[in-house]
N, C-alpha and C positions, 0 to 999 in steps of 0.2 A: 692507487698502489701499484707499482711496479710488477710484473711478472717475469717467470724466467722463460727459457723457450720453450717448455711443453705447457704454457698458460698457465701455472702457477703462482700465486701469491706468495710473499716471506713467510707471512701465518700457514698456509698449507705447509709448506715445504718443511716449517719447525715442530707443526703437529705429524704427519706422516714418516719423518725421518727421528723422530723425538719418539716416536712410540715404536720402530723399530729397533732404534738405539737403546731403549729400555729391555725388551727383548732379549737381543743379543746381549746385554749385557749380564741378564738373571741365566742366562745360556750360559756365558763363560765363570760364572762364579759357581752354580751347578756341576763343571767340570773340573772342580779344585782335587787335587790328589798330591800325596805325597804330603812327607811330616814339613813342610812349607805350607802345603797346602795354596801352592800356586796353581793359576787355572789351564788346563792344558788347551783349552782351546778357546782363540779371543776373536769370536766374529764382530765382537765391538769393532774393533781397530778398521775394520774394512767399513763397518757401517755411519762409523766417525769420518771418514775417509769420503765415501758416497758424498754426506752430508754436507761435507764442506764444498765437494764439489758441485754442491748446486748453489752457492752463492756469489751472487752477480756484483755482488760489489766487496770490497777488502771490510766496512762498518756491516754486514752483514755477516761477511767471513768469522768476523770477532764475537759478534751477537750469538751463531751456529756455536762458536766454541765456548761462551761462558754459560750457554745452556747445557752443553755435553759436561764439563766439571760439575755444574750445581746437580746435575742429575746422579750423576756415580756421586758425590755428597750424598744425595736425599737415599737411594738404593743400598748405601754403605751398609747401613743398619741393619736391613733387613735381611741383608744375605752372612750376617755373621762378622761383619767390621765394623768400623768406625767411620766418621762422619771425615776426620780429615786423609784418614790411609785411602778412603773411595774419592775422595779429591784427588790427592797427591796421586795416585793412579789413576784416575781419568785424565790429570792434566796432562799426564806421558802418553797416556792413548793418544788424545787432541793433539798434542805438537808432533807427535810421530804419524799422525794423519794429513797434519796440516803438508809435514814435510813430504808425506807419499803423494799429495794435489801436484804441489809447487815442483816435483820433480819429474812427474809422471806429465803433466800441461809441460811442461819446459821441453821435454823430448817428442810427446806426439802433440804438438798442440791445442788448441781452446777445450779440442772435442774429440780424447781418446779413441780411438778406437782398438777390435783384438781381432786383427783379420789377415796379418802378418805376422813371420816370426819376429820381425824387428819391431812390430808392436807387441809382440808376448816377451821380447828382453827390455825395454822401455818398462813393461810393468813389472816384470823381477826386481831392475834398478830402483822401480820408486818404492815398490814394497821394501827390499834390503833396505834402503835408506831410511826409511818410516821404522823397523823394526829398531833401525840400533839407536835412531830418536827414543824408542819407547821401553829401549831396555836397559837403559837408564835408570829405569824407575824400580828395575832389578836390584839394585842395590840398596836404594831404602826399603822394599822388601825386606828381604835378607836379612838386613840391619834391624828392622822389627821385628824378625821370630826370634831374638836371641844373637845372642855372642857367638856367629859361626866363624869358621872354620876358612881359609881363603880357598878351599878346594867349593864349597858349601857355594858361596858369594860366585865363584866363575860358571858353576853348573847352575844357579838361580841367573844370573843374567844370560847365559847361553841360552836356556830354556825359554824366557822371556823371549827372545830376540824372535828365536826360528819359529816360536809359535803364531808371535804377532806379523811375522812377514808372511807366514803361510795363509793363516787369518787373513789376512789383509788381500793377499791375493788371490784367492781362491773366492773371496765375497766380489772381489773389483772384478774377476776375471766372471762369474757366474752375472753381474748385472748388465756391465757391459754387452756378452753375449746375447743374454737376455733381450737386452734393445736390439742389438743388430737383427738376432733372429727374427721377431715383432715384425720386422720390414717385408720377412717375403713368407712368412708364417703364422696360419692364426694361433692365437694362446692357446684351443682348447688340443690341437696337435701338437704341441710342442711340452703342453703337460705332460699329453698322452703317453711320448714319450720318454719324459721326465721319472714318471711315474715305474713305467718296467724299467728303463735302467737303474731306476733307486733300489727294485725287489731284486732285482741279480745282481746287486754289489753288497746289498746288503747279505743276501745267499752266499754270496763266491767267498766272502771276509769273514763272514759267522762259521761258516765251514771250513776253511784253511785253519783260522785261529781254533777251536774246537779242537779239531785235530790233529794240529802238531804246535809245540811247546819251545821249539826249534826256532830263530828267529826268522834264518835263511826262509823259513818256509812262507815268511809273507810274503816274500817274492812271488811266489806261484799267483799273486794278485797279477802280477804284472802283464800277462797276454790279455787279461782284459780289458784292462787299459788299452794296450794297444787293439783290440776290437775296437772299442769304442772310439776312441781317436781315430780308426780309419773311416767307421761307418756312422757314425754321429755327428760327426764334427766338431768343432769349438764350444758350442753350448751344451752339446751331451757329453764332452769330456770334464768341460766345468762342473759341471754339475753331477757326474760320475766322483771326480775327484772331491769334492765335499762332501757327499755321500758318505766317499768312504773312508776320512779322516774324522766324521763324526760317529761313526761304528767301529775306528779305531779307538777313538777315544773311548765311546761307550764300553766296550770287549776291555779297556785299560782298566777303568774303575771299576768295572764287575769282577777283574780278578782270572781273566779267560784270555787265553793265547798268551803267545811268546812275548807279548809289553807288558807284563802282568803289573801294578805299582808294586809287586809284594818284593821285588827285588830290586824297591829304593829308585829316586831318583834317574840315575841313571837311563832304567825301560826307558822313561819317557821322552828323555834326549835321543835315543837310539827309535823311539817310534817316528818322533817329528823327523827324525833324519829322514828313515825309509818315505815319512808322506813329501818332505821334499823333493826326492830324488823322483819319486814315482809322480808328482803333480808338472815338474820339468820335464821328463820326458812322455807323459800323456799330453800337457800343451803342445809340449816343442813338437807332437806328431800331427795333435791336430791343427794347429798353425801351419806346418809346411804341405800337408794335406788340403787346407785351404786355401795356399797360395797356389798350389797345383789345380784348387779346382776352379779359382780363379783366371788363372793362364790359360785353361781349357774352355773357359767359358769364352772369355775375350779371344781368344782363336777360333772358337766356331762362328762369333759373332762376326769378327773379321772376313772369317770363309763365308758364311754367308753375304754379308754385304758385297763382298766382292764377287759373288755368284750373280746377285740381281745386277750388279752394276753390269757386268758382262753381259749379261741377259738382253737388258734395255739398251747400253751403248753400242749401235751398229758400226763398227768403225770400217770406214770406208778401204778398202784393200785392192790393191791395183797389181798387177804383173806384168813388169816391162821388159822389154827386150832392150838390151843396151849396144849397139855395135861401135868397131872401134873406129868406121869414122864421125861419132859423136851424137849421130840417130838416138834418141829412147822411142821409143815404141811401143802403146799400149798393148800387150796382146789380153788381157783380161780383167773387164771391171766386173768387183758382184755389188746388188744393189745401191749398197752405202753409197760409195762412188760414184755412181749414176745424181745420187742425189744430193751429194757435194756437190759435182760440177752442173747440175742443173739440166743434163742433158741425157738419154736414152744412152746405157751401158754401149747399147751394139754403136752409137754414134761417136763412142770416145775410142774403142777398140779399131786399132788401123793408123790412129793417128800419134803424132808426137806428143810428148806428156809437158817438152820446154813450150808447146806453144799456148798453153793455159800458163806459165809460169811468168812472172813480169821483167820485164827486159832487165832492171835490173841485180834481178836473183838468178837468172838463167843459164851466168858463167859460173857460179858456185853450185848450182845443182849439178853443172854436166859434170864438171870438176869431180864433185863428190860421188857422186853416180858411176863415173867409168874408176873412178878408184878401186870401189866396192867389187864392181864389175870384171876388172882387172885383176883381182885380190891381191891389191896391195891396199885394202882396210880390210877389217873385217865386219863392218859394216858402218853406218852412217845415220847417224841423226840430224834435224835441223827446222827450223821455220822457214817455210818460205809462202811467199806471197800470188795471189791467182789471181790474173784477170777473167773473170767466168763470160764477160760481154755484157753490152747494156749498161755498161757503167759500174754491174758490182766485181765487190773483190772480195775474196775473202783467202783467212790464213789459217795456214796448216802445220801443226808437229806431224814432221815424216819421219817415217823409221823407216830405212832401206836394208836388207840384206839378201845374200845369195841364197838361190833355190837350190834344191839337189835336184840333179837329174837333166832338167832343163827342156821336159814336155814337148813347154810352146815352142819350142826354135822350129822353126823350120832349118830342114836339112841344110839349104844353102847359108842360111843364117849358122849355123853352128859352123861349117868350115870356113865362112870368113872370121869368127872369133867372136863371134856376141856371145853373149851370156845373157842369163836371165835374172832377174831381181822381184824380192817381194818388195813392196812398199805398203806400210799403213800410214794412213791422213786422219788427224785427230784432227777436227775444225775447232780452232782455236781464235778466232777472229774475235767471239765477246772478250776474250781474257786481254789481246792485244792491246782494241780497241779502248779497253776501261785503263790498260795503263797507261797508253797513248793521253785517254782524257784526265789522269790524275797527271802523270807529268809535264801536262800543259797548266794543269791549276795549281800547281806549286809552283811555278813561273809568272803566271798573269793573273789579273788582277779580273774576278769574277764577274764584276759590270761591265767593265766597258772591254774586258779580253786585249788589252793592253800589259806591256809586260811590268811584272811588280817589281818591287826596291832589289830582290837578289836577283833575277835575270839583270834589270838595270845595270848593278854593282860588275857581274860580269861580262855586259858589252863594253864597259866603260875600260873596265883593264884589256880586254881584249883589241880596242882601240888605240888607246895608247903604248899597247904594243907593239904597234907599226908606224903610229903616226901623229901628229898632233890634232887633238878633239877638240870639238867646243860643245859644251853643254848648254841647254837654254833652260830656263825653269819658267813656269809657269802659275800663276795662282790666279784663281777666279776672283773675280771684284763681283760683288751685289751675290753672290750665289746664296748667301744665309739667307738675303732676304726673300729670295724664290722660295727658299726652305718653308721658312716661317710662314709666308705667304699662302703659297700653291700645294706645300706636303712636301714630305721625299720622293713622294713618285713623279713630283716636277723637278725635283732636285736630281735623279737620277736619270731625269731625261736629259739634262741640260748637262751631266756628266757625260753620258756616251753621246749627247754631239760631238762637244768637245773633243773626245776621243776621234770621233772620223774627219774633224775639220783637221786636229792634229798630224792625223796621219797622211790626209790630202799635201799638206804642208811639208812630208816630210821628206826627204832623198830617201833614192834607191839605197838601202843601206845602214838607213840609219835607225836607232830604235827610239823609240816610243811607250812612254811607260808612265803611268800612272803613280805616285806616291801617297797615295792616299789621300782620305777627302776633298777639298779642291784643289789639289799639288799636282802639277804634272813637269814631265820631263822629256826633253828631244835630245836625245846622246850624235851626236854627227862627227863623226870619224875624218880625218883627210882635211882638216880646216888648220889652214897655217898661218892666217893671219888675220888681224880685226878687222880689216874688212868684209874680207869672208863670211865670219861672226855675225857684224850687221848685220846682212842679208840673208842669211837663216833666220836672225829674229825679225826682221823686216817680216818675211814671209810669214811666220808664226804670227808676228799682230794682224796681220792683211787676214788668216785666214779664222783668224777669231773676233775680228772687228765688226763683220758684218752684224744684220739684226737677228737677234733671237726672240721665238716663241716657243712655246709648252702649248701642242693641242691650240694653233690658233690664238694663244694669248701673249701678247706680245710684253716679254721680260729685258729689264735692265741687268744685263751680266756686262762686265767688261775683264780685263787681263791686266794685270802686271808681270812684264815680261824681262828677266835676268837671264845674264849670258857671261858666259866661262869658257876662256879660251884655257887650254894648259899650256905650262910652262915647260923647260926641262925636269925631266926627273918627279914631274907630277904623277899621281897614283890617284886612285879612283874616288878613295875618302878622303883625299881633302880634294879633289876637281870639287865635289858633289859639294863638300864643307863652302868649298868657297862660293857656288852657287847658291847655298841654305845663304850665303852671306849677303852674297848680292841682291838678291830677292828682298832681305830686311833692307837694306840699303834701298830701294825699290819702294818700301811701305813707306819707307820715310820720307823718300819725295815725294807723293802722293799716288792714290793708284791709278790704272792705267798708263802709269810710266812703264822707262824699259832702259837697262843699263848695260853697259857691256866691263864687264868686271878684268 
């Protein structure tokens, strides 16, 4: 049996969300008020909503939702309706849940989340959209108390709409939360505090309403809100806000504070108003509160990592003296430096900094250097390259710019016009080097380091750019049966012979390239006639003719060897085309032949 991603079975997920569904829905029918006797608050809708969204496939999706209809059916009765009005009202709950999944996945994708304000407007849009799906169902309402009224019919689906969107989001915005917080929170702290801001909203609402009769005065909820949205965050707003739409509600049907039902319909449009307005700007504070404490986090993360990075990375710093007839001059290495250039700080100080630099980088450095020096840059970046001695090299991002003041100069240094320069050396040699070796292996061909079909394709045009080519192709005779025989690791020896007999073979000049399995290719530029041709391929058989072995074992390989000279106005896919041609041409007179095409 399938599971979803918290290891859940379809049966868990139908029983656990089945029994809350049941729940909230003896919730919202206990909240009926007014001579409709509509429910003023439908945390069905959000928990219809939850449900669906934990199903992993669309025959599941439908499974979730003809369980949620037969259920308000079977519940119908019990709570004072009938078996098809608790249908035909669940089925607008379901599709107006269905529709807050499909629209709420459609804007933040697979896997919700409420950690942005542009994830808390994502969930208004899908709740709105689910509400006007479900208040629809406002109107058969309506239509069942009696022959109302068209004023009766717009204030029963209004009421519907804003209750079921509020419902809905206020349940999706409290679960959500919920998970998130999970992550860096244990449950029994996030109750903890669950719990007191449930007793001070329930306090601050029982008291306001108590006390004044005034509607304006539910307002005075509102700095709590915004407490808690500053210091709680997303979960303790969520769940602030629900708090206190269901003690809104509660205070409604007891008859206490300024929504009282006793003054019709109406209160209760004018209540959900105030909990919408007040659930939008209690998110929309703790949303932008946790985007800010997010930014803050990721800032200090940033500062830190870039604290150890600085820490650990000694970057080598050097202080030259530049003069203007083109001297740089170390006057100061500190460690780093010493340990770039491999040699004791006091042994690089005194001397030129061009003559570690390779002959040729060493017009561009001075170039760059007295520019800087000169101010006419204001400073200068670049790579350049060191010969350290003994053969190594290694390469450097430098950063150059002017010192103030200018310490090191000596006196006589300062009145001939030198200036002094900082420079930092970031050794950069692994990064060079690895592109160095990737931009050789998008070019050649990994065994035998021979050049592949696109370097190939490009000496081919760049030869017949100046001159008439001949191309030779080459294909192995008996190599399968090495294969077969001895393995590919015999096969791959008798590849890169190939490879060096080839390139013994080849002119100064010319390329060499592999086409894959036993296909090879000698590109030779400056051949202007078939004789010429011949004699390249002459050569080419001569130097693959000889005997081969594998390890001591002496194998039957031979060559069929085809040659393309070009024409006027030839281009490099058909030279090759007609080589691919001649080659068959080649098979067909037997192999070990060789044709000049």
């Amino acid at each position: 049996m399938t599971r979803d991603t918290r290891g859940l079975t379809p049966l868990h997920v139908a029983v656990r969300y089945g029994t809350a569904f049941v729940v909230a829905v003896v919730v919202g029918r206990l909240s009926r008020g007014g001579a409709a006797e509509i429910s003023l608050v439908l945390p069905a809708a959000g928990v219809a909503a939850l449900w669906l969204a934990r199903a992993t496939t669309t025959r599941q999706a439908l499974v979730f939702a003809g369980l949620q209809v037969a259920l308000g059916a079977v519940l119908a009765p019990m709570t004072g309706a009938y078996a098809e009005l608790g249908a035909v009202l669940t089925a607008g709950t379901t599709a107006g849940a269905g529709a807050t999944v499909a629209v709420w996945r459609g804007l933040s994708g697979a896997r919700p989340q409420l950690r942005t304000l542009a994830h808390g407007v994502h969930l208004v849009v899908a709740s709105s959209v689910g509400s006007v799906v479900s208040a629809l169902v406002g109107l058969v309402l309506a239509a069942l108390a009696g022959p109302p009224t068209s004023a009766a019919v717009s204030g029963a689906v209004l009421l519907v709409a804003v209750r079921t969107g509020l419902g809905t989001f206020l349940v999706l915005a409290v679960a959500v939360a919920w998970s998130d917080a999970r992550a860096t929170r244990s449950a029994p702290e996030v109750l903890r505090r669950g719990a007191i801001d449930s007793l001070l909203t329930v306090a601050v609402f029982g008291g306001l309403f108590a006390l004044a009769d005034e509607r304006v005065a539910a307002y005075g909820a509102v700095p709590l809100t915004v407490l808690l949205a500053v210091r709680r965050g997303v979960l303790g707003t969520a769940w602030h806000l629900a708090v206190a739409s269901s003690a809104t509600v509660g205070l409604m049907l007891a008859g206490i504070g300024p929504f009282s039902l006793s003054v019709g319909l109406s209160a209760a449009l004018v209540a959900q108003g105030f909990l919408s307005v007040l659930s939008l700007v209690g998110m929309g504070l703790a949303l932008l509160r946790s985007e800010q404490h997010t930014a803050l986090e990721a800032a200090a993360t940033t500062a830190a990592r870039l604290r150890r990075t600085v820490d650990s990375a000694l970057i080598a710093h050097l202080t030259v003296t530049v003069h203007g007839d083109g001297r740089v001059d170390v006057a100061r290495a500190n460690p780093a430096a010493a340990a770039f250039f491999g040699r004791p700080a006091e042994e690089l100080v005194g001397r030129s900094l061009l003559d570690h630099v390779v002959p040729h980088h060493r017009l561009e450095a001075l170039a760059s250097l007295l520019a800087v020096g000169t101010g006419r840059a204001p400073s200068w970046s670049g790579e350049l390259e060191y010969d350290l001695g003994g053969g190594a090299h290694r390469w450097a991002l430098v950063s150059a710019a002017p010192m103030d003041g200018g310490d090191d100069l000596a006196p006589a240094a300062r009145l001939c016009g030198a200036s002094t320069l900082s420079l930092q050396l970031m050794d950069v040699t692994d990064r060079v080097e690895a592109q160095a070796r990737l931009a050789h292996l998008a070019t050649h061909d990994p065994l035998t380091d021979l050049a592949n079909r696109a370097l190939l394709t490009r000496a081919v045009e760049d030869a017949l750019a100046t001159s008439s080519t001949a191309v030779v192709l080459v294909d192995l005779d008996g190599f399968k049966q090495v294969n077969d025989a001895l393995g590919h690791a015999a096969g791959d020896a008798v590849l890169v012979e190939t490879a060096r007999r080839l390139r013994s073979a080849a002119r100064v000049g010319d390329t060499v390239a592999r086409l894959g399995g036993d296909e090879f290719v000698v590109c030779s530029p400056g051949v202007e006639t078939v004789e010429d041709a011949e004699r390249i391929r002459e050569r080419v058989r001569d130097a693959l003719a000889g005997p081969w072995d594998v390890d001591g074992i002496p194998v039957a390989v031979g060559a069929s060897v085809g040659v393309t000279l070009s024409a006027e106005h030839s281009t490099a896919s058909v030279l090759l085309a007609a080589s691919d041609a001649a080659m068959y041409e080649v098979k067909r007179g037997g192999r070990a032949a060789h044709l000049v095409h």
